[in-house]
Residue frames relative to the residue before (quaternion, step in Angstrom):
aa qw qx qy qz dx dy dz
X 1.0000 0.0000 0.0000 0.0000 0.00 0.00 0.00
X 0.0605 0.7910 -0.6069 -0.0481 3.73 -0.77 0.75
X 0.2549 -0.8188 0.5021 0.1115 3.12 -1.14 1.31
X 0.3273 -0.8752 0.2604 0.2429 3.23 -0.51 1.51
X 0.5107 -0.7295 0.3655 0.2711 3.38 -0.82 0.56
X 0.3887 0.5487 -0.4139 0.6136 3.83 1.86 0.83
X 0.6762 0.4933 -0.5210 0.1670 3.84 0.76 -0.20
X 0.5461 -0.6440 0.4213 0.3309 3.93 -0.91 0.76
X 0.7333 -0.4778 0.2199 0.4309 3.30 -1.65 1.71
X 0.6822 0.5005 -0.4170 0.3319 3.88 0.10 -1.37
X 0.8982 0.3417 -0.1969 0.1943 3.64 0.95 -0.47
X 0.2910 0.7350 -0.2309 0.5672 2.52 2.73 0.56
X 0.4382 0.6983 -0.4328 0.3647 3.19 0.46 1.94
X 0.7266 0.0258 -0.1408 0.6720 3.75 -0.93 0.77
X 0.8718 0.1530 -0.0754 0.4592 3.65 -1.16 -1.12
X 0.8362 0.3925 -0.2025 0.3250 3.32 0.80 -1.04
X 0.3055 0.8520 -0.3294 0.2686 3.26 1.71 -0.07
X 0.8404 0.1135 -0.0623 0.5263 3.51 1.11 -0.02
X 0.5904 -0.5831 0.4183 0.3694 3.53 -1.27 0.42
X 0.4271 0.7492 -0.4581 0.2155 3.87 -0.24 0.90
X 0.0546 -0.8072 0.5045 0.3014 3.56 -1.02 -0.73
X 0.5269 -0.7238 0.4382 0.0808 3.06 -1.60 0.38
X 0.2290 -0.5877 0.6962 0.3427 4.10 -0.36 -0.07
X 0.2244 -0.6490 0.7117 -0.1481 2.64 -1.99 1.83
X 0.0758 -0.6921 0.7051 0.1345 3.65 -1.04 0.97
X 0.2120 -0.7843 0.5687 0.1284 3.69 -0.75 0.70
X 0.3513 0.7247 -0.5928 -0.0077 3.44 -0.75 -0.16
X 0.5786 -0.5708 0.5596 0.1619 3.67 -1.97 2.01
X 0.0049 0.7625 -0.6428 0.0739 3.11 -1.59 0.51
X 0.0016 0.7834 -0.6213 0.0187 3.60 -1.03 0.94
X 0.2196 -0.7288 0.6302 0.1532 3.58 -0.93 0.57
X 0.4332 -0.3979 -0.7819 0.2065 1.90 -1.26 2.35
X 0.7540 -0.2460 0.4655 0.3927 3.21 -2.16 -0.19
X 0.6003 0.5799 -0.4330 0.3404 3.85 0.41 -0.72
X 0.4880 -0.6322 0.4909 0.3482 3.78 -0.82 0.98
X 0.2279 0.7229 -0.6522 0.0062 4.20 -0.85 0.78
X 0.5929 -0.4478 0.5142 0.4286 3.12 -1.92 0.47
X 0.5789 -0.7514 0.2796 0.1486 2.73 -1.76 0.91
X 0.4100 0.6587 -0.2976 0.5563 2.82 2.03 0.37
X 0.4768 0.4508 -0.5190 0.5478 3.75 1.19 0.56
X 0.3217 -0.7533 0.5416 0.1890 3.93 -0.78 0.95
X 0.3163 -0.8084 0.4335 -0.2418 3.45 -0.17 1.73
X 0.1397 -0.6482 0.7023 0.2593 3.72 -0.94 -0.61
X 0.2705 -0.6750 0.6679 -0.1584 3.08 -0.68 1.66
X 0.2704 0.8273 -0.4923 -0.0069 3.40 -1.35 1.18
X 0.0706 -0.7375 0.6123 0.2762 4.32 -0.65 -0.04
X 0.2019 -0.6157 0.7569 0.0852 2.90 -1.79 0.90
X 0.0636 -0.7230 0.6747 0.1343 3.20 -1.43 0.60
X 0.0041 -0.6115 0.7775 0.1469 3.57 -1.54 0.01
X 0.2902 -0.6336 0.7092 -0.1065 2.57 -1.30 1.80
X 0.1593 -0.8047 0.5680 0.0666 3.54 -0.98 1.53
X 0.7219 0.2562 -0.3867 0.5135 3.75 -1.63 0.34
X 0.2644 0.7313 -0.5950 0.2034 3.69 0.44 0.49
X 0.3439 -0.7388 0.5582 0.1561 4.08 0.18 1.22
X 0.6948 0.4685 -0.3970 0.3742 3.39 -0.84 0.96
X 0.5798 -0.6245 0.3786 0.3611 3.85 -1.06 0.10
X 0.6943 -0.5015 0.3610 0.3689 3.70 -1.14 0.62
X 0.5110 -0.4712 0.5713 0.4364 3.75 -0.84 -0.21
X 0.7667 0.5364 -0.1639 0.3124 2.87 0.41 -1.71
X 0.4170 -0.6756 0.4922 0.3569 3.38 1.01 -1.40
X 0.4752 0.6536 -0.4362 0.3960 3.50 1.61 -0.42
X 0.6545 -0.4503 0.5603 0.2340 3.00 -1.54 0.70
X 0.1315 0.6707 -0.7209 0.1147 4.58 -1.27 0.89
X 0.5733 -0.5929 0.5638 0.0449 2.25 -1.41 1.03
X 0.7167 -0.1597 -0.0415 0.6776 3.47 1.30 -1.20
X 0.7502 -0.4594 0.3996 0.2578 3.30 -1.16 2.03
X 0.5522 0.7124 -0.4286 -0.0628 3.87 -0.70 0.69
X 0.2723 -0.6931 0.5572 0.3674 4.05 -0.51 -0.32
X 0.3026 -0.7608 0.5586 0.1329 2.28 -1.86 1.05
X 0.2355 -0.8255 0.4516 0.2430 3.53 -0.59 0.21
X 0.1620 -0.7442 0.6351 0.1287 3.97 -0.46 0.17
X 0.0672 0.7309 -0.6775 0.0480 4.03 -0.51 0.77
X 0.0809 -0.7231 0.6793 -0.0949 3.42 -0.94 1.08
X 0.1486 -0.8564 0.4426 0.2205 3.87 -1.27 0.44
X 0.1990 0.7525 -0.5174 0.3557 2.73 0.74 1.80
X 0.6901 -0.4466 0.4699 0.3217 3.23 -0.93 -0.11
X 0.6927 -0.4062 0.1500 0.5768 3.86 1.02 -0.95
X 0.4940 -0.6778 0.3121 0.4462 3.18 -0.75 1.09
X 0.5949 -0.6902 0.3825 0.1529 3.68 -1.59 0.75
X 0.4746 0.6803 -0.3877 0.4020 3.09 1.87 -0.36
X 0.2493 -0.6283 0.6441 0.3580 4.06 0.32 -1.60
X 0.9084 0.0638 -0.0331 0.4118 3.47 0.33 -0.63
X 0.6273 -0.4461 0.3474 0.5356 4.19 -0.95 -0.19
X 0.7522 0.4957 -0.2679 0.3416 3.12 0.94 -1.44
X 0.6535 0.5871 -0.2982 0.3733 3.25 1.00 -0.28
X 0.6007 0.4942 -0.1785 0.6026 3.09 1.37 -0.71
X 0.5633 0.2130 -0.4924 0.6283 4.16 0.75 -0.21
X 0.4833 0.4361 -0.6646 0.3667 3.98 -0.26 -0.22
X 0.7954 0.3490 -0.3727 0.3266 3.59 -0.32 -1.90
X 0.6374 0.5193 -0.4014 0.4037 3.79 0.61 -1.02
X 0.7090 0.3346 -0.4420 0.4358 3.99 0.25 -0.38
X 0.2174 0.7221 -0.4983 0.4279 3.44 1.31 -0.54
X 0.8318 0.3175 -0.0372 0.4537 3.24 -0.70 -2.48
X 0.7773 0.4782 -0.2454 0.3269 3.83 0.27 -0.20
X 0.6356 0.3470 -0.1973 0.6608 3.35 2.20 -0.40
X 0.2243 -0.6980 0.5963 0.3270 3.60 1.41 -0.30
X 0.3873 0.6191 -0.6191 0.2888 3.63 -0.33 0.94
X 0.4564 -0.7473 0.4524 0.1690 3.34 -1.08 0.12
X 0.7189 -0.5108 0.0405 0.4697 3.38 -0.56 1.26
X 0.7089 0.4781 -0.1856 0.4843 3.83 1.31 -0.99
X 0.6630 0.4124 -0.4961 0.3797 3.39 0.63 0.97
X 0.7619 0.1697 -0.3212 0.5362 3.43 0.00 0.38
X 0.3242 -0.7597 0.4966 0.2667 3.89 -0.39 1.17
């Protein structure tokens, strides 16, 4: 990711606060997992983790290398409300289980 050094004061915040760049792991996503044409209307997403990001964790956890994560989805807003809700639904979708097994 390179942050350019033309972008204007109002947008020269947190990450973007300076002229620099970063290493980006990227990885696409579609709910379901099953390959469709893209003319089947889906949730489509990219995540990125952006590394050496200078600053503390959300969490508080302890890195080795400083980073953010990002979650892009084309929806409108994600449907979960919260993380926890959203690692519930994802192990949900990753153990195929159903909403009453894991509380």
């Amino acid at each position: 990711m390179i942050i350019n050094e033309q972008l204007p004061p109002y947008l020269r915040q947190g990450l973007f606060a300076e002229p620099r760049s970063f290493p980006v792991i990227a990885r696409l996503s579609s709910a379901p997992g099953d390959i469709q044409s893209d003319c089947v209307p889906t949730p489509r997403g990219l995540a990125l983790k952006i590394l050496g990001v200078p600053g503390p964790m959300v969490d508080g956890s302890p890195s080795s290398i400083p980073n953010q994560d990002w979650l892009l989805v084309n929806a409108p807003a994600i449907p979960f409300g919260d993380i926890t809700s959203y690692a519930k639904t994802q192990w949900l979708i990753e153990n195929r289980a159903s909403p009453g097994d894991r509380g």
